[in-house]
C-alpha positions, 0 to 999 in steps of 0.5 A, a space after each residue: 115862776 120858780 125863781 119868784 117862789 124862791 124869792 118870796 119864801 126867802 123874803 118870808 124867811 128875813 120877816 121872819 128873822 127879822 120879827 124875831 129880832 124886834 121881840 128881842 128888841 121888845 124884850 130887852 126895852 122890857 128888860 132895860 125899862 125895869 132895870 131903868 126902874 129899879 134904877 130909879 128906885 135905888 137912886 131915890 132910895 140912895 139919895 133920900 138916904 144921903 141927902 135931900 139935896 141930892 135927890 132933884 139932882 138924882 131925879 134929874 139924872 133918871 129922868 134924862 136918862 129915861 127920856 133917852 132910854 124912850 128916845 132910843 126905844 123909838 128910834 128902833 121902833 120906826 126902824 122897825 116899822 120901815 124894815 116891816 113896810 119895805 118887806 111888805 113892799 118886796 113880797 108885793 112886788 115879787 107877787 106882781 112880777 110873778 103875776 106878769 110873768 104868768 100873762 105873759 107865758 099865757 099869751 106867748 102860749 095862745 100866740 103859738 096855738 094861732 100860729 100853729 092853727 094858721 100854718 095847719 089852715 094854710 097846708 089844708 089850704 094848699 093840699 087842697 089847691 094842689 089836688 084843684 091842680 091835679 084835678 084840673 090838669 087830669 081833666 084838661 089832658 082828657 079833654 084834650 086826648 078826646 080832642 085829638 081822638 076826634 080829630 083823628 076819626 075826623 081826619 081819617 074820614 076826611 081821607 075816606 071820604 077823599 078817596 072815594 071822591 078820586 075814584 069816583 072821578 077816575 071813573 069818570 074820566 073821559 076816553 080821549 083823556 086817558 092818553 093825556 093822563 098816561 102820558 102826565 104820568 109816565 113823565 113824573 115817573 121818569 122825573 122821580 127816577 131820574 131816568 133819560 128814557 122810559 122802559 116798557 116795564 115802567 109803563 106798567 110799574 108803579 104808575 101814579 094813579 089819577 087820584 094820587 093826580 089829584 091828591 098831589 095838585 100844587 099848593 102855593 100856600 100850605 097854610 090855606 091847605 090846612 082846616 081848623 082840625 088838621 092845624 090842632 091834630 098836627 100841633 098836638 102830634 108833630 109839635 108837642 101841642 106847641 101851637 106857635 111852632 107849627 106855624 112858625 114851621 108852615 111859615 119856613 116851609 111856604 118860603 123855601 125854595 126847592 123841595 129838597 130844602 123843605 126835605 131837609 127841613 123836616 127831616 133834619 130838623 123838625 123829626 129831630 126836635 119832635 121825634 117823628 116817626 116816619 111811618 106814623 100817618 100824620 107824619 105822612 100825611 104832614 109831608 105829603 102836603 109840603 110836597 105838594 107846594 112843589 109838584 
């Protein structure tokens, strides 16, 4: 825009110059018509006072002289004309340009307000799906804390509950079984020690009683030992809420051989990856089932 304002005034200033110029152009035909005039004048003078003969021929001469004179006089008024009019021709073109160029930066300038609106629409918009997320994820893991502080209550109530269903039958046992028992007893003892023979004191220490019996019956398939809860408190506990792993880990510890593998397997592996702790109760509990698959 400055350079355009430039560009006029200087446009300005040569039709101004240059109007200047045709007021002396106009000032000196002034001049050369009284001069031509006066020249006339004294020619006639002269030649009526030479001769009679000499006066067409001296009018002939002025006369000729005038044309060219207003020939010459024309010519620079249609030069005149066509410098005015290209002058005009610049000073609208410059005006035009000037009026383009102020479009044009007020259209880059709207252009830059949407853009700037529509980046500010799009990271309100995305703070707002952020904090949804936040939100959404918060709620989730208390959803899922509450899932497992239930199943917890349920689990330990399950075990309550177990518990007293095995005293109740160890109170029920008959009389004529309780030698059958001692003596089922007394041999997983000694298995468990290792020892050839059992001592007196081993009759008396440490002996399994007949709900631990029961709570230890053999299982052929872990899998089908495990309710819905129990399957989602040892995925969240022992998995990392890795629901595929645990199976994956039932399926590996269903197919093992000895007892000793599946030990290795829990602990060598599985403790490892997880970070069990051996004295948390659903760890425990965990791997008193897999013991179960080989009583």
């Amino acid at each position: 825009m400055e350079e355009l304002r430039e560009r006029l005034e200087s446009l300005a200033q040569k039709v101004a110059l240059k109007e200047a110029e045709v007021l002396d152009l106009k000032n000196e035909i002034y001049t050369l018509r009284a001069m031509l005039n006066a020249a006339i004048d004294e020619q006639i003078r002269l030649e009526e006072e030479a001769s009679k003969h000499a006066e067409n021929a001296a009018i002939q001469n002025a006369t000729e002289l005038a044309r060219k004179a207003l020939e010459e006089t024309k010519l620079q008024e249609q030069a005149l004309e066509a410098q005015q009019k290209a002058e005009q021709e610049a000073r609208e073109r410059a005006e035009q340009l000037a009026h383009q160029s102020a479009i044009r930066e007020q259209t880059e300038a709207e252009q830059r307000a949407a853009e700037e609106a529509e980046a500010k629409a799009k990271a309100e918009a995305a703070e707002q799906l952020r904090l949804a997320e936040e939100k959404a994820q918060a709620e989730a893991a208390q959803r899922e804390a509450e899932l497992i502080a239930r199943l917890k209550a349920e689990k330990e109530a399950e075990e309550e509950k177990q518990r007293a269903l095995e005293a109740q039958k160890a109170k029920r046992v008959p009389e004529q079984d309780h030698e059958a028992i001692m003596r089922t007893i007394e041999e997983m003892s000694r298995s468990i020690s290792g020892a050839d023979k059992p001592t007196n004191a081993d009759r008396y220490t440490d002996k399994p009683t007949l709900g631990d019996k029961v709570s230890r019956s053999r299982l052929h398939d872990i899998k089908k030992a495990i309710g819905l809860n129990e399957k989602f408190l040892y995925a969240n506990e022992l998995f990392g809420g890795d629901m595929n792993a645990f199976k994956q880990a039932v399926d590996e510890l269903n197919h093992v051989d000895t007892e000793g593998d599946a030990n290795r397997l829990l602990n060598e592996e599985l403790a490892d990856k997880y970070h069990w702790n051996d004295e948390d109760e659903t760890v425990i509990a965990f791997k008193s089932l897999v013991s179960r698959r080989f009583v």
